[in-house]
C-alpha positions in Angstrom: -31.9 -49.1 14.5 -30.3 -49.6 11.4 -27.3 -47.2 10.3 -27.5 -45.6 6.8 -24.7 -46.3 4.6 -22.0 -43.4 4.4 -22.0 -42.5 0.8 -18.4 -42.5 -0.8 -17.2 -39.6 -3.1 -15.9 -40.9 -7.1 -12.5 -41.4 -6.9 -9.8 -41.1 -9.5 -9.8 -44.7 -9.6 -13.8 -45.1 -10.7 -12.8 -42.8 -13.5 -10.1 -45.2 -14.6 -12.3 -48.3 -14.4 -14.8 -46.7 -16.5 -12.5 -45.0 -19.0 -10.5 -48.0 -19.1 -7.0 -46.9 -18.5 -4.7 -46.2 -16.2 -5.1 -44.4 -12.7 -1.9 -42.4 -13.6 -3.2 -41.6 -16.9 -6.1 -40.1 -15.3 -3.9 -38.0 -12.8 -2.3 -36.4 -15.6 -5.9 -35.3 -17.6 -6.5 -33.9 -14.5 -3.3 -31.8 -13.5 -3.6 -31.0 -17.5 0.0 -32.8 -18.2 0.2 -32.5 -22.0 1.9 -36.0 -22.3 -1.8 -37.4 -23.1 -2.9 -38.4 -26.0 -6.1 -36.2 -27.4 -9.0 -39.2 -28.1 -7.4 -40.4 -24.9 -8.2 -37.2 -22.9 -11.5 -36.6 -24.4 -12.5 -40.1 -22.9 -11.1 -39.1 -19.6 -13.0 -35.6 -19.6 -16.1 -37.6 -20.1 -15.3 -40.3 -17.9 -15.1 -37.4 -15.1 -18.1 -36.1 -16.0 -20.2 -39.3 -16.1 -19.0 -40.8 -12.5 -19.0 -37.2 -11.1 -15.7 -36.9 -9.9 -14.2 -33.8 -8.5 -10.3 -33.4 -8.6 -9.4 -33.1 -4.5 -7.6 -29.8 -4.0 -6.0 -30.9 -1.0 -4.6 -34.1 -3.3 -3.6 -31.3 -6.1 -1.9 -29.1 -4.0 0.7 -32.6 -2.8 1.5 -32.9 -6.4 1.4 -29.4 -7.9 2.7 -27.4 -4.4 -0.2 -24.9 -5.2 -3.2 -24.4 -3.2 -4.4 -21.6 -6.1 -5.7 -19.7 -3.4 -4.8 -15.9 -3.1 -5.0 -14.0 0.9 -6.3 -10.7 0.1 -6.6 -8.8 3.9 -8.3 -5.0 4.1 -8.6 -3.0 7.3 -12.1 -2.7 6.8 -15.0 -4.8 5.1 -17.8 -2.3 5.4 -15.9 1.2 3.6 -17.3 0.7 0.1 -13.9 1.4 -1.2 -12.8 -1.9 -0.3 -16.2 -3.3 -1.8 -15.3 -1.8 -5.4 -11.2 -3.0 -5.0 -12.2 -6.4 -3.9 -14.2 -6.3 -7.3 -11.4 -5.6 -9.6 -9.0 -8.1 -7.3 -11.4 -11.1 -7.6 -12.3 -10.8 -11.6 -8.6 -10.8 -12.4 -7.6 -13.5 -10.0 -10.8 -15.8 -11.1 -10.2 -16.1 -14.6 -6.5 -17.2 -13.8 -8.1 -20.0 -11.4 -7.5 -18.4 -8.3 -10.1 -18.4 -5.3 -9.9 -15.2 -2.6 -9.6 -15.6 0.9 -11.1 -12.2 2.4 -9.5 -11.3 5.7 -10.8 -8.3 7.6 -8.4 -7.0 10.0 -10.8 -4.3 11.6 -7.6 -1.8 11.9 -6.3 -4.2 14.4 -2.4 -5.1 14.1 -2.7 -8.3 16.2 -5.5 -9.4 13.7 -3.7 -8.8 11.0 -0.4 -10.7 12.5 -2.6 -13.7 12.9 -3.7 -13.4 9.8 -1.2 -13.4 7.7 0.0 -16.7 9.8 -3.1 -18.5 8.9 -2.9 -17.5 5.6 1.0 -18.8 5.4 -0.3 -22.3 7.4 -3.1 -22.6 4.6 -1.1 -22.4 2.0 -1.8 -19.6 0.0 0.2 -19.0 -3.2 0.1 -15.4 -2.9 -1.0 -12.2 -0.5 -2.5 -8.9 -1.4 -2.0 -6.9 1.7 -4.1 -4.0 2.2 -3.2 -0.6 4.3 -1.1 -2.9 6.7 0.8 -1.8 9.6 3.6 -3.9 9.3 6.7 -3.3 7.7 9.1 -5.1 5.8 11.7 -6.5 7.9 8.3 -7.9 10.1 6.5 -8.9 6.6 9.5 -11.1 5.6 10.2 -12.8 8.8 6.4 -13.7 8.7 6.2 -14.8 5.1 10.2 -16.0 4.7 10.3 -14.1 1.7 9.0 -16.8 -0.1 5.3 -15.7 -1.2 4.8 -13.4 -3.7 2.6 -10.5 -2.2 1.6 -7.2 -3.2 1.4 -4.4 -0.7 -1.2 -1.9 -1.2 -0.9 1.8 0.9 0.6 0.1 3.4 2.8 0.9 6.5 6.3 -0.5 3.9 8.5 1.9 2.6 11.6 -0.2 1.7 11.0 -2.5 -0.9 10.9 -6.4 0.1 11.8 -8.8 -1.4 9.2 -10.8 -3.7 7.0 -7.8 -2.5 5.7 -5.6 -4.8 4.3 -1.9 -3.7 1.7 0.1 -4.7 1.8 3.1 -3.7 -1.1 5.8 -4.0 -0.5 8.9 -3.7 -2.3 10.4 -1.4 0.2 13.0 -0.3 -0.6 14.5 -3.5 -4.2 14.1 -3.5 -4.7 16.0 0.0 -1.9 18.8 -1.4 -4.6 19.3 -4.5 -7.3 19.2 -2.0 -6.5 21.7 -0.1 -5.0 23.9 -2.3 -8.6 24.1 -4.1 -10.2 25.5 -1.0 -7.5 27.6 -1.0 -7.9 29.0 -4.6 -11.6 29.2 -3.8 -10.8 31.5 -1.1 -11.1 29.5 2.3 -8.7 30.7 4.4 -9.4 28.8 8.0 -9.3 24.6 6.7 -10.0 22.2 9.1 -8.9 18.7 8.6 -10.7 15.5 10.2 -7.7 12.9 10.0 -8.1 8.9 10.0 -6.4 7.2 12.7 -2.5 8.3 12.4 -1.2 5.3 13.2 -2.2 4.4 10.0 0.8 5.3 6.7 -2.3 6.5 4.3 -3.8 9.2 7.4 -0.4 10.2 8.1 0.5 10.3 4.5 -2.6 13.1 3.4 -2.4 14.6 6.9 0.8 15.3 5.5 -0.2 16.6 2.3 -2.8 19.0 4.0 -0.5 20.6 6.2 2.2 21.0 3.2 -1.0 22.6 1.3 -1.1 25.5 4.1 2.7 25.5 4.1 3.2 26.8 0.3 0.6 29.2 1.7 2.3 30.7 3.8 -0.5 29.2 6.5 1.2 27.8 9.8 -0.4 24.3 10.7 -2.6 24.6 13.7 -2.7 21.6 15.8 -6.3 22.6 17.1 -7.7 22.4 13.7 -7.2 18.5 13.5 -9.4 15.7 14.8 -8.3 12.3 14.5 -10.8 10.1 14.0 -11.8 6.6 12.8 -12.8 6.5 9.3 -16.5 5.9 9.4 -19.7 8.6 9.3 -20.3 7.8 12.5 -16.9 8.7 13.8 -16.7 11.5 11.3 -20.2 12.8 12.5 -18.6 12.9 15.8 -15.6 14.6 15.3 -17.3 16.8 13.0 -19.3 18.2 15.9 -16.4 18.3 18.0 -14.6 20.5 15.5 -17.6 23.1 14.3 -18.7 23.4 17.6 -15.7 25.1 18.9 -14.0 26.9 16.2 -14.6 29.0 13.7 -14.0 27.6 10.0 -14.6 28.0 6.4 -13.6 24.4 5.0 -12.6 21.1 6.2 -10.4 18.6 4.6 -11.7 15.2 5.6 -9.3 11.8 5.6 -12.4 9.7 3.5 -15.7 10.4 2.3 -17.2 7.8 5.2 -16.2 10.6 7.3 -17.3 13.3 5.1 -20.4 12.2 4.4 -20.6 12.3 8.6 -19.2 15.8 8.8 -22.6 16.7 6.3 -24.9 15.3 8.8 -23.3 17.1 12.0 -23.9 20.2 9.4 -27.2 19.8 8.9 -27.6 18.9 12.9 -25.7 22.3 13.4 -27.3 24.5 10.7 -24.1 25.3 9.4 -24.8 25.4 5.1 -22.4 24.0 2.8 -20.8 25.3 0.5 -22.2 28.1 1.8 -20.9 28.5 5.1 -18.5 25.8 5.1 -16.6 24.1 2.2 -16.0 20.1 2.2 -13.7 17.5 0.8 -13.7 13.6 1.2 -11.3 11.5 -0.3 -11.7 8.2 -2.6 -14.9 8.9 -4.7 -17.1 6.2 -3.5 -19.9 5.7 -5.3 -22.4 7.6 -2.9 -20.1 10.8 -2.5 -21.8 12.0 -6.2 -25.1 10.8 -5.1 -25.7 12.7 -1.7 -26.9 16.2 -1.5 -24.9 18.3 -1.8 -22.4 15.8 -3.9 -18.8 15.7 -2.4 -16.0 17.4 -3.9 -13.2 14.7 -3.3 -10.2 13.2 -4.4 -10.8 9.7 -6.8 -8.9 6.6 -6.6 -10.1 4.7 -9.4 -11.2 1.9 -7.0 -12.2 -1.3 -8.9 -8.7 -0.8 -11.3 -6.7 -0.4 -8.5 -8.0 -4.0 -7.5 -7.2 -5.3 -10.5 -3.9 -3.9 -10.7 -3.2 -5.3 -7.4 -4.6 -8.8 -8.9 -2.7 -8.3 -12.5 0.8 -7.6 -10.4 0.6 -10.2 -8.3 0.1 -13.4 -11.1 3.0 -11.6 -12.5 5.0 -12.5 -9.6 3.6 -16.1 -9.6 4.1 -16.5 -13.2 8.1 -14.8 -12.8 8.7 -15.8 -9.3 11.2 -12.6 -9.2 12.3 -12.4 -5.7 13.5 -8.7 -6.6 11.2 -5.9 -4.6 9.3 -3.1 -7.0 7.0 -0.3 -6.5 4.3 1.0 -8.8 2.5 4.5 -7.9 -1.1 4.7 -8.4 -2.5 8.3 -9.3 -5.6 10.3 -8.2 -7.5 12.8 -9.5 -9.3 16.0 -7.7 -13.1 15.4 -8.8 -14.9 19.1 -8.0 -18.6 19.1 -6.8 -21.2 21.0 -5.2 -19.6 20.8 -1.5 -17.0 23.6 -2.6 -19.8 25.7 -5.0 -17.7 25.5 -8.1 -19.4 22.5 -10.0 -22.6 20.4 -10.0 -22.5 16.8 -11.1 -23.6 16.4 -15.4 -26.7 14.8 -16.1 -24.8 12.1 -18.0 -22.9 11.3 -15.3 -25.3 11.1 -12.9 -27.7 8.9 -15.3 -24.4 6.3 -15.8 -23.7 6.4 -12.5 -27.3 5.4 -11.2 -27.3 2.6 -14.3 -24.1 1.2 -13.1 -25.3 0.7 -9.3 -28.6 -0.8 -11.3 -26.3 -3.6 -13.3 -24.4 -4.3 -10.4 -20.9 -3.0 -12.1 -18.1 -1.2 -10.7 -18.7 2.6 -10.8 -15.6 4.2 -13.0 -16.3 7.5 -13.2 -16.0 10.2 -14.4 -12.5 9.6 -15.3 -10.3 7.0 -17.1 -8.3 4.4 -15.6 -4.9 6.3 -14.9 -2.8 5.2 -18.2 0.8 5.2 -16.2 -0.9 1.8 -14.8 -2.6 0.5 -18.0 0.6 -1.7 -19.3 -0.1 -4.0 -15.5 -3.9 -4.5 -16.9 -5.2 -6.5 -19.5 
């Protein structure tokens, strides 16, 4: 039987032959060296296109020492959250030539360890870590200080070296959280935590029990459930939590796990706002969309990504080896889970066109302007 010839690729040296000039000459339209002449290049470019010949990356990367791939690893590919960051993160970082390597870590420090090494063996020009564990002194042994990486709500509270951090602030966003239940005149506040051995749960546990602090409420232990931050897991603890104690309002660590708490209400009769006030945290998109919509605290998702993005080519463009931090602001967006505020017509209609077109949902408010200089 006979054996089908194995078809051979264009090489750089087909282009050559039918340009009619030198390999190197090629090589140099290729990695866009400006010594070329113009009529020259033009003949190349066309040469390329008429033999079909695509530039090896593997061959670039020898020559250039860039692979113009960026790591970008989340805890969680399934929260929506991460859906409308990765967004933002990818349209930045493709229009500078940049392909994403999505890593899901699953919460899993191991994974995220092993990760971060494959992503070091590959080659990638730069990381965008996302609520990692790890902290610095582990994050530079691991990367030699030599990447430039951006660190997004994660475990690091020193600054690295070519690391840049991004800090949320969800302290402050769980302190304004819970002090609106308290202005609204919920005294007993529950609060279903994410898993505290994550820095962003232990970070708005903290600004929930500080809330009660200023007033004058002592923190009962037996008022949080730690949980894992999905609506099944929030469901769960949810019924856990109602079932046993009497409460007016619960503070939840995301709106996956809000959105659960409104199903174990609805399993256990309980009305909200009625009986029981709620607040998520992050403003996904379906947290204005379900009944009743979720009072919770925005982080303007898809900018965030590209802030992350728009940081992280400066670093590759500066190669500063200095550390730096930026903070990222939230806002308390008030809905029909407290009582105090239904969702505008306007917004709702924009909202439900945006999900149409296939955008990222920014709204109701502004990208934060203490971050607009970082975003083109």
């Amino acid at each position: 039987m006979l054996k089908r010839a194995k078809k051979s690729f264009p090489t750089l040296n087909d282009v050559a032959a039918y340009a009619g000039v030198s390999p190197k000459t090629v090589s140099n339209v290729v990695n866009n060296n400006q010594n070329v002449a113009e009529p020259t290049r033009i003949k190349v470019r066309e040469a390329i296109t008429a033999v079909g010949y695509r530039p090896s990356a593997l061959a670039r990367s020898l020559v250039t020492g860039q692979t113009k791939t960026i790591g970008v690893m989340i805890p969680d590919v399934s929260n929506p959250f991460f859906g409308q960051s990765i967004l933002g993160c990818e349209k930045i970082l493709n229009a500078s030539g940049y392909s994403v390597v999505l890593c899901d870590t699953e919460e899993d420090f191991d994974k995220e360890r092993r990760y971060l090494a494959t992503l070091m063996e590959k080659g990638a020009d730069g990381l965008i870590l996302w609520g990692g564990q790890m902290g610095s002194e582990e994050l530079v042994g691991l990367t030699s200080g030599r990447v430039p990486m951006i660190a997004v709500d994660t475990a690091i509270e020193e600054l690295a070296e070519n690391t840049t951090i991004v800090r949320v602030e969800n302290e402050r966003g769980a302190r304004a959280a819970v002090r609106h239940l308290l202005q609204a005149g919920r005294k007993r506040i529950g609060h279903i935590s994410g898993p505290l051995q994550r820095a962003t749960a232990r970070r708005r546990s903290s600004g929930y029990q500080s809330a009660l602090g200023e007033a004058g409420i002592a923190f009962d232990p037996c008022l949080l459930v730690e949980t894992a931050p999905s609506i099944r897991a929030g469901y769960r603890a949810a019924l856990r939590l109602l079932e046993s104690r009497q409460l007016d309002a619960v503070f939840c660590y995301n709106d996956l796990i809000a959105i659960g708490a409104v199903v174990a209400c609805n399993h256990l009769g309980i009305s909200i706002p009625d009986d029981l006030a709620l607040v998520g945290f992050d403003d996904i998109t379906i947290a204005a969309l379900i009944t009743p919509s979720l009072t919770t605290v925005r982080i303007a998702q898809y900018e965030l990504g590209k802030l992350a993005a728009t940081l992280l080519l400066e670093r590759l463009e500066s190669r500063d080896v200095a550390g730096s931090s930026v903070d990222f602001p939230v806002s308390l967006q008030i809905r029909n889970s407290c009582g105090t505020k239904n969702l505008s017509h306007d917004d709702m209609r924009t909202i439900l066109d945006t999900i149409a077109s296939s955008e990222a949902v920014d709204l109701p408010v502004d990208f934060p302007a203490e971050c607009k200089e970082h975003v083109t």
